[in-house]
C-alpha positions, 0 to 999 in steps of 0.5 A: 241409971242416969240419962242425959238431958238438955242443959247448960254446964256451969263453969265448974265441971270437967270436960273429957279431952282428946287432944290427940287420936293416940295421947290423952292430956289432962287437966281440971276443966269446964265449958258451957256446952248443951247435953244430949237428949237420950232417945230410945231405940227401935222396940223391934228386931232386925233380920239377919240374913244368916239366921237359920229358919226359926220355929218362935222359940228360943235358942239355947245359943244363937244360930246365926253364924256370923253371932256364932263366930264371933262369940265361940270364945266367949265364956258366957253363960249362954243358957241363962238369958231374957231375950231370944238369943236370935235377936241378937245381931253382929255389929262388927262383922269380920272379927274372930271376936267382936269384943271391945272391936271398937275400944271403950275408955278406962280412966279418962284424963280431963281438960281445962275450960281454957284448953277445951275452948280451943277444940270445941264450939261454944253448943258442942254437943255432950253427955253432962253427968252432974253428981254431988254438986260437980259435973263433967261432960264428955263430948259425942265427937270423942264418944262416937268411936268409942261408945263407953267411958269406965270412969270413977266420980265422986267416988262412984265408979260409972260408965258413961255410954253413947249408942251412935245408932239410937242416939242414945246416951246414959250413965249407969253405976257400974257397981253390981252385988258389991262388985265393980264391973268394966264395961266394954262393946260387945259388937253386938247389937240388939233392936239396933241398940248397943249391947254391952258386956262385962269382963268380970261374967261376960255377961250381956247387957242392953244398953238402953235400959242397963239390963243384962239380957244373957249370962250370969247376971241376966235380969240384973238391973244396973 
């Protein structure tokens, strides 16, 4: 797990480009711009108004309607988790299922330090990642209405997450038990936090500390 940190970007990384809401264009990249701090979420939980009255133990499944519909298709393995199930809450309410309702980016391209200084200002706020001696920043304005990156860098496939509640943002490596998982929005929060999910168990993950908190990979730590 990595978190972002104040800094200075050289001008030797690549910089995440939208150039369009429906077109991505890459590129090499870089541009002096200043990282996000991570901070950390709320540590207590939310009501949520549709939850059943609860007698302090923990569910097999979640009671709360609005959790029940938008997960009923889900193939989680609800009966291994670390959390009370009933701390989870929707994000996105309304939708049969809440999976990736606010799409993540797979293999994003990159643009130039010429072209980004086109669309940024010089202090754009970004998540610098610095591996192996090269970086690359993704920019919040981009990463707000997506929420995560599953990229590959160095050779290290990683997922870049911002969690536009908390205001935190990490980087995890997205290899677990030799496998490389994809990581998409859940639409579900938990301490206000972004809960993440993988499309290889659908297991939940928590995103400020990159713990799987329900599913197969529950208690894993990315």
């Amino acid at each position: 797990m990595w978190l972002a940190a104040p800094s200075a970007a050289g001008p030797y990384f690549e910089m995440w480009s939208w150039m369009s809401r429906r077109r991505w264009q890459s590129a090499g990249l870089a541009l002096a711009a200043v990282a996000m701090v991570a901070a950390a979420c709320s540590s207590g939980a939310s009501d949520d108004s549709d939850a059943d009255p609860a007698d302090g133990s923990s569910s097999p499944t979640p009671t709360s309607l609005r959790v029940i519909q938008g997960t009923a298709d889900w193939p989680t393995d609800w009966s291994k988790h670390s959390i009370d199930l009933d701390e989870l809450l929707v994000g996105l309410p309304g939708r049969l299922d809440s999976r990736d309702g606010i799409p993540p980016i797979d293999g994003p391209t990159f643009e130039t330090v010429e072209g980004a200084s086109e669309w940024l200002v010089d202090r754009e706020p970004v998540i610098l990642l610095e591996l192996g001696g090269s970086a690359r920043a993704y920019p919040l304005q981009i990463l707000i209405s997506h929420e995560i990156v599953n990229d590959e860098f160095g050779g290290v496939p990683v997922a870049i997450t911002y969690c536009p509640l908390c205001n935190s943002a990490i980087g995890f490596d997205r290899r677990v038990d030799g496998e490389t998982l994809r990581f998409g929005v859940s639409g579900l929060l938990r301490n206000s936090d972004l809960v993440m999910w993988d499309d290889a168990t659908t297991s939940l993950w928590q995103q400020i500390n990159g713990e799987a908190i329900v599913g197969e990979h529950t208690g894993t730590q990315l």
